[in-house]
C-alpha positions in Angstrom: 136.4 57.3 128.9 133.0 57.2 127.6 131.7 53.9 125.0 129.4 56.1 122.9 129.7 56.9 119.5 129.5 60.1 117.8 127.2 59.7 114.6 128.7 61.9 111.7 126.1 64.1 109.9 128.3 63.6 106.9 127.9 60.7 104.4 130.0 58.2 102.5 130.3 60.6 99.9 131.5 63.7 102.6 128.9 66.1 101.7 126.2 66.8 104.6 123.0 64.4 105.2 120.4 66.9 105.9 117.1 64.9 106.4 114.0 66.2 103.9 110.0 64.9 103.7 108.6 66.2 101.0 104.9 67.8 102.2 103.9 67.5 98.2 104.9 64.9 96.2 104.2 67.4 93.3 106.8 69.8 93.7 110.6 69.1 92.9 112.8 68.8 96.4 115.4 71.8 96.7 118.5 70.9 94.4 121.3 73.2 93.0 121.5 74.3 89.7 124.9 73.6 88.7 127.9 72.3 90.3 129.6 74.3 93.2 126.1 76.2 94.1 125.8 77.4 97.3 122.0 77.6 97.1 120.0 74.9 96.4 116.6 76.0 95.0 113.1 76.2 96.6 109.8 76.2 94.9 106.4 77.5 95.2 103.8 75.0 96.1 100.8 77.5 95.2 100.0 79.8 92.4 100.8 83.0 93.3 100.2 86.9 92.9 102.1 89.6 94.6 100.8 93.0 93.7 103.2 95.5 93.6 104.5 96.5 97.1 102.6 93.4 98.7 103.9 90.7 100.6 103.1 87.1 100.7 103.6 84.0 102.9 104.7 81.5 100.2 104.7 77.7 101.0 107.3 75.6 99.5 106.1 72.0 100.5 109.4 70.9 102.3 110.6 70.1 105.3 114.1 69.2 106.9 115.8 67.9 110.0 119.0 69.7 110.1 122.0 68.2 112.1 122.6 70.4 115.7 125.0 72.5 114.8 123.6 74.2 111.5 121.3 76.1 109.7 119.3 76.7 106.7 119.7 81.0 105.5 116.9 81.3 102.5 118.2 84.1 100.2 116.1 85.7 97.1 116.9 84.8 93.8 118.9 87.2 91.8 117.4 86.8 88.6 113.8 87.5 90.5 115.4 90.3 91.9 117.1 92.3 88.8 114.5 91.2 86.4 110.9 91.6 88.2 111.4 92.9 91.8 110.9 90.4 94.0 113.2 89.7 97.2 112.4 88.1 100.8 111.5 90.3 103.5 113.5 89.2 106.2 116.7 88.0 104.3 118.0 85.9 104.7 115.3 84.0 106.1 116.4 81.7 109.5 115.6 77.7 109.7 116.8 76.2 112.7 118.2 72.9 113.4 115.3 72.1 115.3 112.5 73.5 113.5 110.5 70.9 111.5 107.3 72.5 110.0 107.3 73.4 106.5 109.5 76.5 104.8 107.8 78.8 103.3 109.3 82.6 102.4 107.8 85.7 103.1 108.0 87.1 99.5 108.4 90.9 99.0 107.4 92.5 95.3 109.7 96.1 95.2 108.1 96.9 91.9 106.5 100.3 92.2 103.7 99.3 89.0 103.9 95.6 88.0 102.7 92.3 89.8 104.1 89.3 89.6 102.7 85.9 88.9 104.3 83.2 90.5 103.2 79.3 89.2 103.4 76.1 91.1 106.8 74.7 91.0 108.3 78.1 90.0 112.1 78.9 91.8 111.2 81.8 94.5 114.1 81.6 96.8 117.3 79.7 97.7 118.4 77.9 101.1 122.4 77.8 102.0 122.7 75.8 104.8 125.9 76.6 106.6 127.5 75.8 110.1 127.2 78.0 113.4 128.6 78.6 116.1 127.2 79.0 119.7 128.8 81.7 121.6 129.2 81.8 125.7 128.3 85.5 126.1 130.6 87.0 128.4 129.5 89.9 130.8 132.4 92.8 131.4 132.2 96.0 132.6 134.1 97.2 129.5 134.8 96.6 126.3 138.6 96.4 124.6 139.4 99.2 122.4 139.4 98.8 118.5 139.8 100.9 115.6 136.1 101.5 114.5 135.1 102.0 118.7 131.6 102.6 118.2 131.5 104.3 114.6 128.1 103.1 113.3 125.9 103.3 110.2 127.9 105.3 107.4 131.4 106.0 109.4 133.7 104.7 106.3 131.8 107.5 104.0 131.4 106.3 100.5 128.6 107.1 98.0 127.1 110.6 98.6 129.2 111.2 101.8 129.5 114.7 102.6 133.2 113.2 103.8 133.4 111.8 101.1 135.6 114.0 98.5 137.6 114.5 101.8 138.9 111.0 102.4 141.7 109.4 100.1 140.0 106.5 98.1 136.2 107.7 98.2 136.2 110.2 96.0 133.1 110.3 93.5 
């Protein structure tokens, strides 16, 4: 039977401790807007213009020590994204447990004609930060049969299916 003691990553209050330093004391640290937010908000740490179609590297003056066994997903806005375009290339965005340089997003501008002017301390993205699990990959020489098999992209139809009008449910 072993003596040591398992530190919690949660704190008095039950919610998770995730570690953060602050690479400028200028910029607000990521916080959620309202109560029962799943994303808490990151900020620019520049001034910023994304020409239409451009992407940028955007830094967001934060860093974190997650606890083993999670990690940070960094999502676009929805408001940036209905209103002027702007989305994360690689969404969501991955930040390990063990990674501890600073976040920045790789910001996409979809606009086909307007830029978009981003000011320090403006919102840009959002981080969830969610648990994961580790999987033990399992080598067999085949795989059980389900009821998708190896349908792929498009195989339940839907909008602008040729199948479409033919399958009960997904009509137009």
């Amino acid at each position: 039977m072993s003596n040591a003691k398992t530190s919690s990553p949660f704190g008095p209050d039950g919610r998770l401790e995730v570690q953060l330093k602050m690479l400028d004391p200028g910029i607000e640290p990521p916080s959620y807007a309202h109560p029962g937010d799943a994303g808490a908000d990151l900020r620019t740490r520049i001034d910023v213009d994304i020409a239409p179609g451009e992407r940028v590297l955007v830094p967001t003056g934060v860093s974190l020590a997650l606890p083993d066994g999670y990690v940070a997903l960094i999502h676009p806005r929805s408001g940036l994204a209905t209103r002027h375009g702007l989305t994360i290339v690689n969404a969501p965005g991955t930040v390990d447990a063990g990674y501890r340089g600073e976040l920045a997003v790789t910001l996409l501008n979809t606009d086909r004609s307007q830029g978009i002017r981003l000011v320090r301390g403006d919102r840009i993205a959002q981080m969830v930060i969610q648990r994961v699990e580790h999987a033990r990959f399992v080598p067999v020489a085949e795989l059980p049969d389900s009821v998708r098999g190896s349908a792929g992209f498009g195989s339940t139809g839907g909008f602008g299916s040729p199948d479409a009008a033919a399958v009960p449910g997904q009509g137009r």
